[in-house]
MITI-446933 format. One record per residue (C-alpha): x, y, z. Coordinates in steps of 0.5 Angstrom, whole numbers, plus 500, padded with zeros to 3 digits. Layout:
N
XYZ/...
This chain:
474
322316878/325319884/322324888/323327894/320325901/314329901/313331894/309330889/308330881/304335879/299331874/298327882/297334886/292336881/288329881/288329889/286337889/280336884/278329887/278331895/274338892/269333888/267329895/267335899/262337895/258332894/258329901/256337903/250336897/248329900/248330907/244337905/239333901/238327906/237331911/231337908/228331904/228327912/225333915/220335909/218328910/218328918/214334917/209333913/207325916/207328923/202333920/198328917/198323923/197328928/192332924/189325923/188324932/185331932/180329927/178321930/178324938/172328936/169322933/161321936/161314933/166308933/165305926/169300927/166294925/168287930/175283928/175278924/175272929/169274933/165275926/167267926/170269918/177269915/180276916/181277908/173275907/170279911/173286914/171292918/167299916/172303911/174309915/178313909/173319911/177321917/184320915/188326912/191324905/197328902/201327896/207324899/204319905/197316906/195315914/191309915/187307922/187301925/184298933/188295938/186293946/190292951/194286949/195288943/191284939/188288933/180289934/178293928/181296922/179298916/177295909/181292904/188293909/193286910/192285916/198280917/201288915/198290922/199284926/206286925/205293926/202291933/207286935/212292934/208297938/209291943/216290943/217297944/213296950/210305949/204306952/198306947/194311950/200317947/205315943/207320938/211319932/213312933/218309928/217301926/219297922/217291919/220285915/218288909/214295911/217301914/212306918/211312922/205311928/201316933/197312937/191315941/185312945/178311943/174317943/168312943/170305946/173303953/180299954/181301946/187305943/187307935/192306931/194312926/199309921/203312915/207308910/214311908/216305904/216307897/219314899/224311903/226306897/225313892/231316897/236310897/234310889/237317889/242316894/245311888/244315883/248321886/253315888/254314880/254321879/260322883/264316881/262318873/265325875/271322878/273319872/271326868/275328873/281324872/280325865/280333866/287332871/291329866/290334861/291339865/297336867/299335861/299343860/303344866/308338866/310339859/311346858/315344865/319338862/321342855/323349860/327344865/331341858/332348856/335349863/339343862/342345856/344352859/348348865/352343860/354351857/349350851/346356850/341354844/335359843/329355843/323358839/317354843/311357844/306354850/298356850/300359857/301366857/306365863/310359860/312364853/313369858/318364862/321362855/323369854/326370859/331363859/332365852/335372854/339368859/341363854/343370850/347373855/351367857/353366850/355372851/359373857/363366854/364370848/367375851/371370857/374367851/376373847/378377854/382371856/386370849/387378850/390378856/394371854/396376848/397383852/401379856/407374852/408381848/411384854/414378857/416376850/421382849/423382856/426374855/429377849/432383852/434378858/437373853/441379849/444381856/446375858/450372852/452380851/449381845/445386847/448394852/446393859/444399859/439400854/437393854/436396862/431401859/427397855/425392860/424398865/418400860/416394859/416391866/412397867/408396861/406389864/404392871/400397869/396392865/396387871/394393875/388395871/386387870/386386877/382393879/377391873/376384876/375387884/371393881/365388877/366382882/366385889/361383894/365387899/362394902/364400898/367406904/363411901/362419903/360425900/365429898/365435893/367433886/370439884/376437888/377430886/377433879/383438880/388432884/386428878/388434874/394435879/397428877/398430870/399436870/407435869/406431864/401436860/406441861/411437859/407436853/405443853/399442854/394447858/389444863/382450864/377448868/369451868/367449875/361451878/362456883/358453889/360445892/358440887/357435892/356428891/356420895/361416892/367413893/373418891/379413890/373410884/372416881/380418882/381412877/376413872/378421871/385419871/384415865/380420862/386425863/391420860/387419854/386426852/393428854/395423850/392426844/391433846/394438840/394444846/388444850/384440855/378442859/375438865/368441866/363440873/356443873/350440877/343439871/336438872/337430872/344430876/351432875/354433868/362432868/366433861/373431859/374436853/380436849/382440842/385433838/383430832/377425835/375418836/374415829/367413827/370406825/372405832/366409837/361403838/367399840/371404845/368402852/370394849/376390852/382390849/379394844/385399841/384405837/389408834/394411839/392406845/396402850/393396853/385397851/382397858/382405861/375407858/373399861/375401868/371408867/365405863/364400870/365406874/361410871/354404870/357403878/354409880/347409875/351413871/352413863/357414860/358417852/362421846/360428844/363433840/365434832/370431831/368426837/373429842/369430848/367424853/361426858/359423865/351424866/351422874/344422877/342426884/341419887/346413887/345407884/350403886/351394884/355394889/354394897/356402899/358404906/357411908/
């Protein structure tokens, strides 16, 4: 699998997310727990040691008994007084006394002790080499012990210094313990974890992978619709959408392939006929002048359907910005009007106009809706019986604009299909007027659609703010 410098798959981010989370969490646990469980215990020997000192300098008597050696018997036959009475004695530590001179050699301690247990303690004090008369809180270790010592001098005998001692052996042990424990639960934790990654792994990358194949297909021009469902709200959502895409760019190349046999087809017509009247002409078979004609009309035919394609294509895919300014609507109805007013006439066609009163103004670009408008006026004048009235007024919601004439109507087989390219109904000419003046009219946020019984009446709704597709310039 090839993966960009710096990305990672998502299955290893989510891993490495929940892992660096875990141990950030846990070494926060382990430092807060080690540190209070130090200090509680810190706290609670130093009390029993200093209130253990406290209790032994107001002694009025000794009642240490002489060493061992001076008693001429070995130390585990024979030792000193039991002294228990005035140690202090919590449940987590037990302070303890023994005797020690100035050399450091032990004179007293207390019945049933180990007493190479204290000669360690004494060597230790030694090595430090603290002063015995106030030593406080000493840490010593031994080979196999671990103590905290306060040493103080004999209330009683002169030249001679107790030694308060606590055993935190068994709590330092008890503390590794926990420790290890808390190490193993880690390391089980991070193999849950492993396991909890891939399975949420699993329901991102899947869904990810199958979306990423869809998209695959709609790049190769498959535009399959898939009805997969994820448990993920927003895959489902995401679906949706891909296979409205797949939808509509099924669509679109429907209609690329239909708009492009229709304009091969719209376009040999004319050429078609202009070859044969050209050939006609040319082998004398035909009259200059009247095969003349017919090229005229037909030639003129083939521009004007160039003409429209090329301004539909500019219309729809202009990146360009649109000059736009406000201008009163009325006025360019009535240049459009004016431009087919001889044909009308011609005709004997009547143009009435019902116009506001006041200015019906509007930010747009007048050669857009010259064009829409004309189309609409070469519809109706092209199946007008005797009347056509072009209406302007401002509503509620916008600007109402209508194209009414007095001919038979849009057939109902043919309304939902009008606005279609190259969709002739009877009558028409190249099938792409009404197309030019749909897209006008969505340009602007407009809409367009068909009234009147029978349909002969097209209305344009125009709302009080332009919204246009295309980049405008005032």
């Amino acid at each position: 699998m090839n993966l960009k410098r710096g990305k990672w798959p998502i299955r290893q981010r989510i891993f490495s997310q929940l892992l660096i989370l875990m141990l950030a969490v846990f070494l926060s646990i382990f430092l807060a727990f080690n540190l209070f469980f130090e200090n509680f215990l810190r706290s609670n020997i130093f009390d029993d040691l200093d209130a253990t000192a406290k209790s032994i300098s107001s002694l009025k008597f000794s009642g240490l008994e002489k060493p061992p050696e001076e008693l001429g018997v070995e130390p585990e036959e024979e030792k000193g007084p039991d002294l228990t009475s005035f140690l202090n004695q919590s449940i987590y530590t037990e302070a303890k006394i023994f005797n020690l001179d100035n050399s450091y050699q032990i004179t007293d301690y207390n019945i049933g002790e180990d007493y190479p247990e204290l000669e360690m303690i004494a060597t230790a004090l030694m090595q430090r080499g603290d002063s015995l008369a106030d030593s406080q809180h000493i840490h010593i270790k031994t080979e196999t012990r671990e103590y905290y010592v306060t040493s103080i001098i004999d209330p009683i005998l002169s030249d001679t210094y107790m030694v308060i001692y606590s055993d935190v052996t068994d709590i330092k042990n008890l503390l590794r313990t926990i420790n290890i424990v808390l190490g193993m639960i880690v390391s089980i934790a991070m193999l849950i974890c492993l396991l909890v990654a891939n399975a949420i792994a699993n329901t991102v990358t899947k869904p990810v992978k199958k979306l990423s194949a869809f998209a695959g297909e709609m790049g190769k021009g498959i535009f399959n619709q898939h009805d997969e469902q994820f448990r993920d709200h927003e895959f489902n959502e995401l679906m949706e959408v891909m296979n409205l895409s797949a939808r509509q760019l099924s669509e679109n190349e429907r209609e690329q392939r239909t708009f492009f046999q229709n304009v091969s087809h719209e376009l040999r017509t004319p050429i078609m006929s202009l070859r044969c009247y050209a050939e006609g002409v040319a082998y004398g078979v035909m009259k200059p002048e009247k095969s003349g004609q017919i090229m005229i009309a037909e030639t003129d035919r083939l521009s004007d359907l160039v003409e429209d394609l090329l301004y539909l294509s500019r219309l729809e895919n202009s990146e360009k910005p649109v000059k736009m300014q406000e201008s009163d609507l009325r006025e360019t109805l009535s240049i459009c009007a004016g431009s087919i007013q001889a044909l009308a006439e011609k005709k004997g066609l009547k143009l009435d106009f019902d116009f506001d009163n006041d200015p019906v103004l509007y930010t747009y670009n007048e050669n857009h809706f010259y064009r829409a408008v004309n189309n609409l006026l070469s519809n109706a004048v092209r199946y007008a019986c005797q009347t056509i009235v072009i209406s302007c007024h401002k509503t509620d919601n916008g600007i109402e604009i209508a194209i009414k004439d007095d001919g038979p109507g849009i057939a109902e087989h043919d309304l939902s299909h009008i606005f279609e390219r190259f969709y002739k109904g009877k009558g028409g000419k190249t099938g792409i007027g009404l197309s030019i003046v749909k897209s006008v009219v969505e340009l602007y946020g407009g809409e367009i659609n068909v009234l009147g019984n029978p349909k002969n009446c097209f209305r344009i709704v125009l709302p009080q703010k332009t919204l246009n597709k295309m980049n405008m310039q005032k």
